[in-house]
mmJSON file of the N, C-alpha and C atoms, coordinates in Angstrom:
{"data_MODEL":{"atom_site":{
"group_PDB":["ATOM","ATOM","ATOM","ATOM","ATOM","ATOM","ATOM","ATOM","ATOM","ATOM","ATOM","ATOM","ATOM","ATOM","ATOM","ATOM","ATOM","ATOM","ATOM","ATOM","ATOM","ATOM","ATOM","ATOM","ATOM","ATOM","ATOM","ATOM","ATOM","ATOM","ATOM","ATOM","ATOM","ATOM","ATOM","ATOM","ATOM","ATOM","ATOM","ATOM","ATOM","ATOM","ATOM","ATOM","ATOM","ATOM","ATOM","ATOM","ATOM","ATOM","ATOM","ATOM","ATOM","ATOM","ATOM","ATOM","ATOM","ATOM","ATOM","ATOM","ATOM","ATOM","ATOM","ATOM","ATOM","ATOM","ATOM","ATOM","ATOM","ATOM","ATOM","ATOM","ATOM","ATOM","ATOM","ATOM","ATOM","ATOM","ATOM","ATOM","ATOM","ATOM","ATOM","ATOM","ATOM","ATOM","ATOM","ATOM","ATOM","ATOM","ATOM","ATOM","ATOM","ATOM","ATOM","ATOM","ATOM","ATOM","ATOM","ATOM","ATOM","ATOM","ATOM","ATOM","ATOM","ATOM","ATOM","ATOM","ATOM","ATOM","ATOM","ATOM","ATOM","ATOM","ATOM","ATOM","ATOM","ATOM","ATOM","ATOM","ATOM","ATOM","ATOM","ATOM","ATOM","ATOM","ATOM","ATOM","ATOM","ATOM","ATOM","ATOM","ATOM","ATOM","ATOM","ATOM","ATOM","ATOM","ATOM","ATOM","ATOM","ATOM","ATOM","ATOM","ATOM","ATOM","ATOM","ATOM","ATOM","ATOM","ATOM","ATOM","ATOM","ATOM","ATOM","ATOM","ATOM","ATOM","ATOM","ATOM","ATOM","ATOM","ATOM","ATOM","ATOM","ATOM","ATOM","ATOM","ATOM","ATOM","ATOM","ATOM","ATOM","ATOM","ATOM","ATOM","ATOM","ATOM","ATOM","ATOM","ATOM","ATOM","ATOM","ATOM","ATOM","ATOM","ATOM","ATOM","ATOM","ATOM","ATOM","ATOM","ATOM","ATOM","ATOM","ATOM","ATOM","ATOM","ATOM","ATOM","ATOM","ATOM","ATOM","ATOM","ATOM","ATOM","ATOM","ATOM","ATOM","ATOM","ATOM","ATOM","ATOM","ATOM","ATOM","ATOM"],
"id":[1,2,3,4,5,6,7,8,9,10,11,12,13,14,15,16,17,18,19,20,21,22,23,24,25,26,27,28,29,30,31,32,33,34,35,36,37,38,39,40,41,42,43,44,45,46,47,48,49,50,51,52,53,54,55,56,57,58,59,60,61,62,63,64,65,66,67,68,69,70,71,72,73,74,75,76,77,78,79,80,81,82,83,84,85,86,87,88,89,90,91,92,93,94,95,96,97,98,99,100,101,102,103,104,105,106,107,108,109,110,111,112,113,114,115,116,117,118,119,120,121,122,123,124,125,126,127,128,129,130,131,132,133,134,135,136,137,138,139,140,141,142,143,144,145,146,147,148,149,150,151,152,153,154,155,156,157,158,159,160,161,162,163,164,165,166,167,168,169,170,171,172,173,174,175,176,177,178,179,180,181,182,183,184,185,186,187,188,189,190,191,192,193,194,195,196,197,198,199,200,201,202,203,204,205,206,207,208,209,210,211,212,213,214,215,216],
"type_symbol":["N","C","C","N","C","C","N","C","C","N","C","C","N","C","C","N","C","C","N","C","C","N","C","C","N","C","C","N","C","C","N","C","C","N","C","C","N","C","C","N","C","C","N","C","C","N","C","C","N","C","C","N","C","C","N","C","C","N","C","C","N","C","C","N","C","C","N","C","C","N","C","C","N","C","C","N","C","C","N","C","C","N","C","C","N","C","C","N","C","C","N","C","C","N","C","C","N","C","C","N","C","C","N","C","C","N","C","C","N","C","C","N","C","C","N","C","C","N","C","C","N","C","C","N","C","C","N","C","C","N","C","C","N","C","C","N","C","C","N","C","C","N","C","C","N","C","C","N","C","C","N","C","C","N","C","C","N","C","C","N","C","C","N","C","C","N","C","C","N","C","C","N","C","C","N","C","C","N","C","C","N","C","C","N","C","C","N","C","C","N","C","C","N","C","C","N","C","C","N","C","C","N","C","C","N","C","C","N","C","C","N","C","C","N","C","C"],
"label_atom_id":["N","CA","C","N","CA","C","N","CA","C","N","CA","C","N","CA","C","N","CA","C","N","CA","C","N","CA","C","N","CA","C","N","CA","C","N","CA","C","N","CA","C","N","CA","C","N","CA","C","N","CA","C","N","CA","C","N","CA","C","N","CA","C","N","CA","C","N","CA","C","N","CA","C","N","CA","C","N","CA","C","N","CA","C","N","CA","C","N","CA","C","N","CA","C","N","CA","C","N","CA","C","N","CA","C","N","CA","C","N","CA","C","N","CA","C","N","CA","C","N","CA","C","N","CA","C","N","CA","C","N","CA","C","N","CA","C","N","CA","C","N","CA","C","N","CA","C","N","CA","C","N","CA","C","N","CA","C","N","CA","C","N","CA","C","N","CA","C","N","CA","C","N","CA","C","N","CA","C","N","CA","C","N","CA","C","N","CA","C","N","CA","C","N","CA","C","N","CA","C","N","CA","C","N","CA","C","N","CA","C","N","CA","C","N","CA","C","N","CA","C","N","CA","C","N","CA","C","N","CA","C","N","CA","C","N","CA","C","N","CA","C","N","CA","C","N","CA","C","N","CA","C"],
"label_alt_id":[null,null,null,null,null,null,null,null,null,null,null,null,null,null,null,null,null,null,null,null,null,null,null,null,null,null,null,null,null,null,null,null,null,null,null,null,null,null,null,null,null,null,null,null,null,null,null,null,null,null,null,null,null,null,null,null,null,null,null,null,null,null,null,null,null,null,null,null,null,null,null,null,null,null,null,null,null,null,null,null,null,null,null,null,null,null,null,null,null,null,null,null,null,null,null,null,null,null,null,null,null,null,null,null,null,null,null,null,null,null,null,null,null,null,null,null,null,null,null,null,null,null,null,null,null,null,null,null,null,null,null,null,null,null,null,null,null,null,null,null,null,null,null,null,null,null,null,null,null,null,null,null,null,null,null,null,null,null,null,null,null,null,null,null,null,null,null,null,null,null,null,null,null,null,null,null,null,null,null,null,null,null,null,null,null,null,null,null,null,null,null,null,null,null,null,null,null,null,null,null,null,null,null,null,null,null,null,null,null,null,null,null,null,null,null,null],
"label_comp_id":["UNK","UNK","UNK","UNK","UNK","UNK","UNK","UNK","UNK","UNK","UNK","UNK","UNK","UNK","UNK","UNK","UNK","UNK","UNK","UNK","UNK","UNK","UNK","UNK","UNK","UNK","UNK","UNK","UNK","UNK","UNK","UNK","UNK","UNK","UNK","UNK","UNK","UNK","UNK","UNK","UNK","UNK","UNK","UNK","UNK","UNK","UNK","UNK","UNK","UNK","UNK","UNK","UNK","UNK","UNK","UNK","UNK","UNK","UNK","UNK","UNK","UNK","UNK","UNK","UNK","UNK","UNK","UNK","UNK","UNK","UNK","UNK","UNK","UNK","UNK","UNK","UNK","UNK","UNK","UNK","UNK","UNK","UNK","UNK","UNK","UNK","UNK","UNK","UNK","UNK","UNK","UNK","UNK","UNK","UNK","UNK","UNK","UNK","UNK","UNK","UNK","UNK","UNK","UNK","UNK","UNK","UNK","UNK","UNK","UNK","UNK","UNK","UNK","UNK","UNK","UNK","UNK","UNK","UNK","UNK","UNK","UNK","UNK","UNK","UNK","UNK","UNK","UNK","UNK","UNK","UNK","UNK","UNK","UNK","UNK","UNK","UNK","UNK","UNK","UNK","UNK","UNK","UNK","UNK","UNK","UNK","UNK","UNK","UNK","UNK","UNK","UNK","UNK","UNK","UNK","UNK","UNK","UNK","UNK","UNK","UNK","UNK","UNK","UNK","UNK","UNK","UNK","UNK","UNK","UNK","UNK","UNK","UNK","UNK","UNK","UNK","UNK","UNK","UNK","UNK","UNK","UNK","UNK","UNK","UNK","UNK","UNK","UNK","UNK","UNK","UNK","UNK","UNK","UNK","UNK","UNK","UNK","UNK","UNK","UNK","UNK","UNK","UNK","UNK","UNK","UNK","UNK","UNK","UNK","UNK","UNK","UNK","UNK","UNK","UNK","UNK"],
"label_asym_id":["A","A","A","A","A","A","A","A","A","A","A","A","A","A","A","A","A","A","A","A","A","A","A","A","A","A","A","A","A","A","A","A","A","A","A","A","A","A","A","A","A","A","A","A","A","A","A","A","A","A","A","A","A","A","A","A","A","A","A","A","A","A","A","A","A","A","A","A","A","A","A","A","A","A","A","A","A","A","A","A","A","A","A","A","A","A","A","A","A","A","A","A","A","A","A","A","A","A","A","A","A","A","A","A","A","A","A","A","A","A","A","A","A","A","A","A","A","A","A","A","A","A","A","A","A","A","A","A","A","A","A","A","A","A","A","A","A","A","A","A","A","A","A","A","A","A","A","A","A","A","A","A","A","A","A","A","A","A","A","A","A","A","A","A","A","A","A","A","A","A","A","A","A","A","A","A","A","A","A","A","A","A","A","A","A","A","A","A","A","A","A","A","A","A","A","A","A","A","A","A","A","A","A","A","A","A","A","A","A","A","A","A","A","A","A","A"],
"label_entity_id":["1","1","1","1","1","1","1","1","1","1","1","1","1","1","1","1","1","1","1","1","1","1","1","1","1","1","1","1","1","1","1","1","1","1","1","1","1","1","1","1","1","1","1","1","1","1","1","1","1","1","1","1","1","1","1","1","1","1","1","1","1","1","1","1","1","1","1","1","1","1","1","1","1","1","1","1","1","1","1","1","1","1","1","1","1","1","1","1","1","1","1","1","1","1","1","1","1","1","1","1","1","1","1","1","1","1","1","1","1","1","1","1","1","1","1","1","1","1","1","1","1","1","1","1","1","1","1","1","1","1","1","1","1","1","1","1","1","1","1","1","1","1","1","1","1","1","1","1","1","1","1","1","1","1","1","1","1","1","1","1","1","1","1","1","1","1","1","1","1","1","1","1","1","1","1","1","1","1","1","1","1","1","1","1","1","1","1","1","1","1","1","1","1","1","1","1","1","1","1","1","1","1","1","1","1","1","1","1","1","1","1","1","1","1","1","1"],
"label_seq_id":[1,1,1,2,2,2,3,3,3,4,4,4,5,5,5,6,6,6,7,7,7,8,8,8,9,9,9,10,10,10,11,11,11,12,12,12,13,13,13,14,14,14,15,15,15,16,16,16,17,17,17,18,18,18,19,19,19,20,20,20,21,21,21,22,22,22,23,23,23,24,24,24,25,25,25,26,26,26,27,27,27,28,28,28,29,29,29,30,30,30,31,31,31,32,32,32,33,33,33,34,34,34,35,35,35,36,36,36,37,37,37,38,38,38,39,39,39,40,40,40,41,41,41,42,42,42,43,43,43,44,44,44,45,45,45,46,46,46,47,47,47,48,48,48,49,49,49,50,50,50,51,51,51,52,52,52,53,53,53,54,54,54,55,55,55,56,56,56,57,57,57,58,58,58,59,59,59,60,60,60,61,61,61,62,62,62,63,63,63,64,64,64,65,65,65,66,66,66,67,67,67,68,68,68,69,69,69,70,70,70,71,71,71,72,72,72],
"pdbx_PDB_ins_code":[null,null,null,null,null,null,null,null,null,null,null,null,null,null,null,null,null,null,null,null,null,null,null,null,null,null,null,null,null,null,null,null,null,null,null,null,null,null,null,null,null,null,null,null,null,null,null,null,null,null,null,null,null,null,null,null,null,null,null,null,null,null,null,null,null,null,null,null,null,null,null,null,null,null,null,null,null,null,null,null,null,null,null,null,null,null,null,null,null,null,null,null,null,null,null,null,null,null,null,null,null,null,null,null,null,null,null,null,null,null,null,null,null,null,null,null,null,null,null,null,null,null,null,null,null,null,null,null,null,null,null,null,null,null,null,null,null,null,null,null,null,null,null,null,null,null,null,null,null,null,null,null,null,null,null,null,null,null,null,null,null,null,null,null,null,null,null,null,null,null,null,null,null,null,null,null,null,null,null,null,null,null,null,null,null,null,null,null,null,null,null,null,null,null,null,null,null,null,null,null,null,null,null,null,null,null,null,null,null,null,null,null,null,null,null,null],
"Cartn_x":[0.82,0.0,0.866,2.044,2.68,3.736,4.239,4.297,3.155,2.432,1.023,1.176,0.841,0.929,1.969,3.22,4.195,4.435,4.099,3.864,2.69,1.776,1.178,1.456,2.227,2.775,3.942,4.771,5.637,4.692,3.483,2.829,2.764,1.516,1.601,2.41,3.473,4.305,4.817,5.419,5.8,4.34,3.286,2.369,2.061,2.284,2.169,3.356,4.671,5.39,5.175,6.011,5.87,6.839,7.412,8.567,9.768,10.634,11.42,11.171,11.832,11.498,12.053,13.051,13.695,13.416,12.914,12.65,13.758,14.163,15.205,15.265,14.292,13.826,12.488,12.833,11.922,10.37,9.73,8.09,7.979,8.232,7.501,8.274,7.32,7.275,8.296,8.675,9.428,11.005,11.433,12.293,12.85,11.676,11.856,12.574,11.604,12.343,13.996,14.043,15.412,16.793,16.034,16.739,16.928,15.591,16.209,16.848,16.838,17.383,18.916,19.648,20.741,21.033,20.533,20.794,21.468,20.102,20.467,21.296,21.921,22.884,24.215,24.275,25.229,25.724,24.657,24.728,25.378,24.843,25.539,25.978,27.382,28.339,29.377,28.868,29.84,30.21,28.924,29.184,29.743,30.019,30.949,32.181,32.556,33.937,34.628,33.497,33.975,34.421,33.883,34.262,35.591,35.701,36.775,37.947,37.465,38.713,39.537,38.527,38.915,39.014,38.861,38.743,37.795,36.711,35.794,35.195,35.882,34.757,35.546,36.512,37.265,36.537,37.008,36.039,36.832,36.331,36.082,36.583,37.561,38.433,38.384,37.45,36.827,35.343,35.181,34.297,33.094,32.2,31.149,30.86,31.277,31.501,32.937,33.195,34.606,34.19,35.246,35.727,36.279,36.132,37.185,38.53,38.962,39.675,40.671,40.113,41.146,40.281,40.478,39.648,38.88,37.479,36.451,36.119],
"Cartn_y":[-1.193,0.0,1.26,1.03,2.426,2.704,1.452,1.66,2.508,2.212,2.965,4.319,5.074,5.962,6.574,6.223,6.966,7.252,6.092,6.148,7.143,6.869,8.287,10.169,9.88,11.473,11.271,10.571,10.969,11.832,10.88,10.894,12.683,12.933,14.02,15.137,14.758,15.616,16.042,15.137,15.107,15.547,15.417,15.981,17.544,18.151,19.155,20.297,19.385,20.551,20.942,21.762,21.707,21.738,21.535,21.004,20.582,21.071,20.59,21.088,20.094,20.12,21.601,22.003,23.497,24.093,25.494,26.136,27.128,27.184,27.964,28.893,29.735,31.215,31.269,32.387,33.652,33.24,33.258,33.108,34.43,35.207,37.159,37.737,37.807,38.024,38.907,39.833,41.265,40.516,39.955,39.222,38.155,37.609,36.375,37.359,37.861,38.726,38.918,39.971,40.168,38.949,38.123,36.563,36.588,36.07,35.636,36.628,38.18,38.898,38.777,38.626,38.456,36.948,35.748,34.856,35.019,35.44,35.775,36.345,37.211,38.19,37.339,36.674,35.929,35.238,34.257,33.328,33.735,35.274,36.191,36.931,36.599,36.856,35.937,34.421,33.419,33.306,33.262,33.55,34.732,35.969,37.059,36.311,35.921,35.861,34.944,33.169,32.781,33.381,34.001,34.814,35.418,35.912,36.817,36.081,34.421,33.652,33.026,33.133,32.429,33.79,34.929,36.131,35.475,35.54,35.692,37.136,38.051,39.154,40.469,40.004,40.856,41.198,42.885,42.886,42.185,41.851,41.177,42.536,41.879,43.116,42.716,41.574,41.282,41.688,42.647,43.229,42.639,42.646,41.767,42.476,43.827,44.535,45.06,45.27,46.573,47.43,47.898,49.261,50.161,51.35,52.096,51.983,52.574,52.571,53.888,55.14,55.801,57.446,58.316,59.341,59.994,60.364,60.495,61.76],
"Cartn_z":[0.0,0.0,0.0,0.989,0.949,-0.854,-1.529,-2.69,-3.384,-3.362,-4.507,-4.075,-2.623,-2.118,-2.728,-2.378,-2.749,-4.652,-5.522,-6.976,-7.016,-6.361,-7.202,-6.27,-4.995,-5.471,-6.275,-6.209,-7.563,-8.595,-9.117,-10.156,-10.502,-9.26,-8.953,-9.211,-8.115,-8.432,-9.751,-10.93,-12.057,-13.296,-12.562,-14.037,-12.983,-12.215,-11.516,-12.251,-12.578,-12.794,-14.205,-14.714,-16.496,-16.962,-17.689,-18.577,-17.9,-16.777,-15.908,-14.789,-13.568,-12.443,-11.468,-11.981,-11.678,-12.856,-13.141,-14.342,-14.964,-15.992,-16.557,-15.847,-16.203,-16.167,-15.307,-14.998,-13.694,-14.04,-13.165,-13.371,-13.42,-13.193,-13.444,-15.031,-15.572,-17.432,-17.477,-16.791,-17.156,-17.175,-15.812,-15.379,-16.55,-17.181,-17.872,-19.12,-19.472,-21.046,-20.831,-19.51,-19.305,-19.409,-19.052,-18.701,-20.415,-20.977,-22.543,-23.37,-23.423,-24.159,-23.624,-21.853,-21.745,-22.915,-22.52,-23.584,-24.529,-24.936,-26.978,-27.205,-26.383,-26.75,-26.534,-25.338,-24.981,-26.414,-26.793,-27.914,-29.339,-29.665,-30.236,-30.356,-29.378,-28.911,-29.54,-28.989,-29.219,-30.42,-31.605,-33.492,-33.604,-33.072,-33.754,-33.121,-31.787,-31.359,-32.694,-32.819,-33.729,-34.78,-35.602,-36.881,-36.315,-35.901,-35.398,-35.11,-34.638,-34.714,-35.926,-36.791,-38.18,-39.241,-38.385,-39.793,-40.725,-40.568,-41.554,-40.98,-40.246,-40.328,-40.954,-41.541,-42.435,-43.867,-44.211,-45.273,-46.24,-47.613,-49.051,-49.271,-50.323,-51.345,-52.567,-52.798,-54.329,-54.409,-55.458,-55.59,-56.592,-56.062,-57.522,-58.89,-58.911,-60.418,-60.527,-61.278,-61.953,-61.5,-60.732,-60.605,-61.213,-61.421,-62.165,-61.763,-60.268,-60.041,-59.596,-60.743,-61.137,-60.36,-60.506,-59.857,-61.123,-60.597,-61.443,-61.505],
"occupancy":[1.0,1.0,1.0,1.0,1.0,1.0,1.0,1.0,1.0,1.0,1.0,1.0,1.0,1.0,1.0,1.0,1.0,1.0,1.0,1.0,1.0,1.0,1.0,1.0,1.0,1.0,1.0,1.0,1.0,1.0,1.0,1.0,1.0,1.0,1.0,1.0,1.0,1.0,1.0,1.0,1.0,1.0,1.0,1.0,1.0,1.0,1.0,1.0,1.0,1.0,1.0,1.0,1.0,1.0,1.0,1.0,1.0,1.0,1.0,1.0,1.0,1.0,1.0,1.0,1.0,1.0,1.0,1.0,1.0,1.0,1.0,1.0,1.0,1.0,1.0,1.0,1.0,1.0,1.0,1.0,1.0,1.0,1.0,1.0,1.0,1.0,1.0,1.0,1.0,1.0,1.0,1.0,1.0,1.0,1.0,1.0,1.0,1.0,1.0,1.0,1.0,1.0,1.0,1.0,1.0,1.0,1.0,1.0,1.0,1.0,1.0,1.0,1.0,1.0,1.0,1.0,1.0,1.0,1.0,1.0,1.0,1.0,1.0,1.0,1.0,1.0,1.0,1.0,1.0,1.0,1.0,1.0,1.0,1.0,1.0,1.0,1.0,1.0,1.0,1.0,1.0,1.0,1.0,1.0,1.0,1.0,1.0,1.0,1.0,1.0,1.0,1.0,1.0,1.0,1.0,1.0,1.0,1.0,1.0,1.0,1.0,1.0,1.0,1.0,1.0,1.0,1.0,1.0,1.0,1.0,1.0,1.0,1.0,1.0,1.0,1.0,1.0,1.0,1.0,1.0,1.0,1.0,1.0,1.0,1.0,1.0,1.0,1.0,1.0,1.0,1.0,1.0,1.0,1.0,1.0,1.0,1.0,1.0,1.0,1.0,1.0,1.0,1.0,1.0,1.0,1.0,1.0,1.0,1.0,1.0,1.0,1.0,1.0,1.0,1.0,1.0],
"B_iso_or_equiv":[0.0,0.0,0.0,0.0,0.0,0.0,0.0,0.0,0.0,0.0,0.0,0.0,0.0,0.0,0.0,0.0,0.0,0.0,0.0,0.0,0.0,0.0,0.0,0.0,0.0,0.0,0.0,0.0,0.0,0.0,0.0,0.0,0.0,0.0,0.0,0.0,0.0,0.0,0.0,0.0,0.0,0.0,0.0,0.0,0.0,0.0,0.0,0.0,0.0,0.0,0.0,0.0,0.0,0.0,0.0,0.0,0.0,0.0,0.0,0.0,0.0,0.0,0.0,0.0,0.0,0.0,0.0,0.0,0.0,0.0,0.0,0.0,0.0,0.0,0.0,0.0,0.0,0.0,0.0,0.0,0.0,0.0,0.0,0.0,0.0,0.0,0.0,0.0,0.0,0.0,0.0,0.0,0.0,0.0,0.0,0.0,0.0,0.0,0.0,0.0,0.0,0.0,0.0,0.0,0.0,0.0,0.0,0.0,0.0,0.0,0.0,0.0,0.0,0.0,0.0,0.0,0.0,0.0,0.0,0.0,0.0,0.0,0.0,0.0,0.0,0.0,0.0,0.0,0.0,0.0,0.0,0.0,0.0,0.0,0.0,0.0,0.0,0.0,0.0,0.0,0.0,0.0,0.0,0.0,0.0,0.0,0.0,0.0,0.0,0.0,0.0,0.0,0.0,0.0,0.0,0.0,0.0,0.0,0.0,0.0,0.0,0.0,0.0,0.0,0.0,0.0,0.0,0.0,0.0,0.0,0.0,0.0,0.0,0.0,0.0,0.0,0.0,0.0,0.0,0.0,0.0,0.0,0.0,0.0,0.0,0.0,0.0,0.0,0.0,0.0,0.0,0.0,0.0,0.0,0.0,0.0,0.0,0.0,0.0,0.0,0.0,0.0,0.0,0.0,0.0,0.0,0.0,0.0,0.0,0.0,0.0,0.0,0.0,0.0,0.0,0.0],
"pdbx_formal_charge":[null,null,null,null,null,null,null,null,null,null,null,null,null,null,null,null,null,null,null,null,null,null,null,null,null,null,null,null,null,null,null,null,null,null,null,null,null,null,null,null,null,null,null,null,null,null,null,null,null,null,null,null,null,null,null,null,null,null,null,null,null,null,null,null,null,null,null,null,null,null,null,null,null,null,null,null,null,null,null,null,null,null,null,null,null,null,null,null,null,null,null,null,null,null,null,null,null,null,null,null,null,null,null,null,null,null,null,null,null,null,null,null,null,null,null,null,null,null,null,null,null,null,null,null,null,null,null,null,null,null,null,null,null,null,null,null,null,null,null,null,null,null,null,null,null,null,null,null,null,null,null,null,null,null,null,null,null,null,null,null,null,null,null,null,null,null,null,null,null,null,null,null,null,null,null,null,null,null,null,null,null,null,null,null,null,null,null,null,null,null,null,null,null,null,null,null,null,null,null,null,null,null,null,null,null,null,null,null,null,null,null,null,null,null,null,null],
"auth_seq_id":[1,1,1,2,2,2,3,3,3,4,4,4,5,5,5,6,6,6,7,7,7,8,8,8,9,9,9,10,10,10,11,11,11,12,12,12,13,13,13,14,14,14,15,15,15,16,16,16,17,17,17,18,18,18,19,19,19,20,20,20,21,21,21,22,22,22,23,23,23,24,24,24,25,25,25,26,26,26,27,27,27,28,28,28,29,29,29,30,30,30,31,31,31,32,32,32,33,33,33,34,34,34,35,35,35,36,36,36,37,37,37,38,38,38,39,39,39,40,40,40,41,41,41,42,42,42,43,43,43,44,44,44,45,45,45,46,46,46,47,47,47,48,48,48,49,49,49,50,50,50,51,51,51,52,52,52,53,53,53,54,54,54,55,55,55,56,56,56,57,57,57,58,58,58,59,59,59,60,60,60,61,61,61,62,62,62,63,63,63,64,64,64,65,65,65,66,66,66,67,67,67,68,68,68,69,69,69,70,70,70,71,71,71,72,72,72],
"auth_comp_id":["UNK","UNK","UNK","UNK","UNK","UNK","UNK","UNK","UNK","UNK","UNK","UNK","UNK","UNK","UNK","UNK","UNK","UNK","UNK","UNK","UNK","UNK","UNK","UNK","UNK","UNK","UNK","UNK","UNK","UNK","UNK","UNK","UNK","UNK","UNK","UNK","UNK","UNK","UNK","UNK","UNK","UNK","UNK","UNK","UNK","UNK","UNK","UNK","UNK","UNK","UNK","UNK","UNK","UNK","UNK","UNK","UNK","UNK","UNK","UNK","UNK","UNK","UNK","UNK","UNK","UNK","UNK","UNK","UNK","UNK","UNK","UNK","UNK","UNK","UNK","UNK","UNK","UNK","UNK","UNK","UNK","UNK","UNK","UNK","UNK","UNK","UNK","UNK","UNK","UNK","UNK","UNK","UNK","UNK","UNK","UNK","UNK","UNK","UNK","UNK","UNK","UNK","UNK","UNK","UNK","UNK","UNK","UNK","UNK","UNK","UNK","UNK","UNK","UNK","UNK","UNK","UNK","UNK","UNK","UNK","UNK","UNK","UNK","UNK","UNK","UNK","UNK","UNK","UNK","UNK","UNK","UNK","UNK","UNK","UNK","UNK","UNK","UNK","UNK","UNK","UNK","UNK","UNK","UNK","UNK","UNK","UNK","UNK","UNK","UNK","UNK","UNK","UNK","UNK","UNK","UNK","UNK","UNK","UNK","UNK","UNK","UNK","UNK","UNK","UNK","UNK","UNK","UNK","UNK","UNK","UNK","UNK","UNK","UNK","UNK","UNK","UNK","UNK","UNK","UNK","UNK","UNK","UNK","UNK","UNK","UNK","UNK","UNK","UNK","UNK","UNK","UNK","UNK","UNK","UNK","UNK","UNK","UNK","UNK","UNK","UNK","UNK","UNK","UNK","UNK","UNK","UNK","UNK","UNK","UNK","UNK","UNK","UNK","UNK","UNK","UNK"],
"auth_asym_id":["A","A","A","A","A","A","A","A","A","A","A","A","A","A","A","A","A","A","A","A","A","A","A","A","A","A","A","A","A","A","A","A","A","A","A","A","A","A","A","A","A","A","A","A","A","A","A","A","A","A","A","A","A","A","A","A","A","A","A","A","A","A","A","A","A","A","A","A","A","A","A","A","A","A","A","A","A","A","A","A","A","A","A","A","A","A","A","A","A","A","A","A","A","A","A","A","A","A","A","A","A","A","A","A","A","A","A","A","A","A","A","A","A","A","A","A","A","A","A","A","A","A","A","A","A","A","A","A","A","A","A","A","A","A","A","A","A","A","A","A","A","A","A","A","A","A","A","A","A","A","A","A","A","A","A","A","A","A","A","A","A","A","A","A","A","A","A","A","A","A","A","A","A","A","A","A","A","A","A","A","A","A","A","A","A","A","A","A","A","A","A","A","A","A","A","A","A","A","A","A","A","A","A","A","A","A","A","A","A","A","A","A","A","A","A","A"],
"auth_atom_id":["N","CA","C","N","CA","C","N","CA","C","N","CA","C","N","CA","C","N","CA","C","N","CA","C","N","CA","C","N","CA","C","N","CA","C","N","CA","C","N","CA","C","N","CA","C","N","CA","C","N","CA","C","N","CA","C","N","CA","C","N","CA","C","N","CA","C","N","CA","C","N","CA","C","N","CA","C","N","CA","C","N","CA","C","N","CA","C","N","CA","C","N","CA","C","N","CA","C","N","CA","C","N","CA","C","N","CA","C","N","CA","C","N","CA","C","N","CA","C","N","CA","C","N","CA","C","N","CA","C","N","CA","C","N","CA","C","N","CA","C","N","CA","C","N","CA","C","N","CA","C","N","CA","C","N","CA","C","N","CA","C","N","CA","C","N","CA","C","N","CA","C","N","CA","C","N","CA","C","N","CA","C","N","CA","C","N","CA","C","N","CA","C","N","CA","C","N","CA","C","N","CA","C","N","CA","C","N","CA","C","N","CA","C","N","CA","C","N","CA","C","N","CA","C","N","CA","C","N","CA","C","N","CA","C","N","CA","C","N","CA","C","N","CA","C","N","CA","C","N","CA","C"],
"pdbx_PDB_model_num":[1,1,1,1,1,1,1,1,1,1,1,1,1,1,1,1,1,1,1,1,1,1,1,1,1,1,1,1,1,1,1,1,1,1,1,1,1,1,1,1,1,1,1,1,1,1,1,1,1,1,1,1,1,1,1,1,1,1,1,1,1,1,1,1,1,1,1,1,1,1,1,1,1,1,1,1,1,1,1,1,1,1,1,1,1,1,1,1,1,1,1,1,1,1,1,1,1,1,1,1,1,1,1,1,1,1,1,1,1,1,1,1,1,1,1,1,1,1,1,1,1,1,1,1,1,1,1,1,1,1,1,1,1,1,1,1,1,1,1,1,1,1,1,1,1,1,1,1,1,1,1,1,1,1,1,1,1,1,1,1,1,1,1,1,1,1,1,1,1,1,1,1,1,1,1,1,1,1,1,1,1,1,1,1,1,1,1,1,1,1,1,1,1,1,1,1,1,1,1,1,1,1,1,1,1,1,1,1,1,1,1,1,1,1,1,1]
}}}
């Protein structure tokens, strides 16, 4: 009997919470935004550093038309 008892608060417990048992982010909406905009920013952060490690954020000195070149 005390098996069953205890299986269904597990039960409980686990259809009570929602998606994980500790939550990422803040239950008060204002808080939460703040939380994901630090994120995102974080995240793109990490794709410029990359670039920056491999120089891909150097400009292109091939141009997709002709240039003159000369002063106009």
């Amino acid at each position: 009997m005390r098996q069953v008892g205890w299986m269904l608060l597990v039960v409980v417990v686990l259809a009570a919470s929602t998606g994980c048992l500790i939550p990422m982010y803040s239950g008060d909406p204002i808080r939460r935004a703040q939380e994901l905009i630090y994120t995102s920013e974080d995240l793109r952060a990490i794709t410029d550093e990359w670039e920056r490690i491999w120089f891909l954020d150097q400009p292109s000195h091939m141009t997709p038309y002709r240039t003159h070149g000369g002063i106009l």
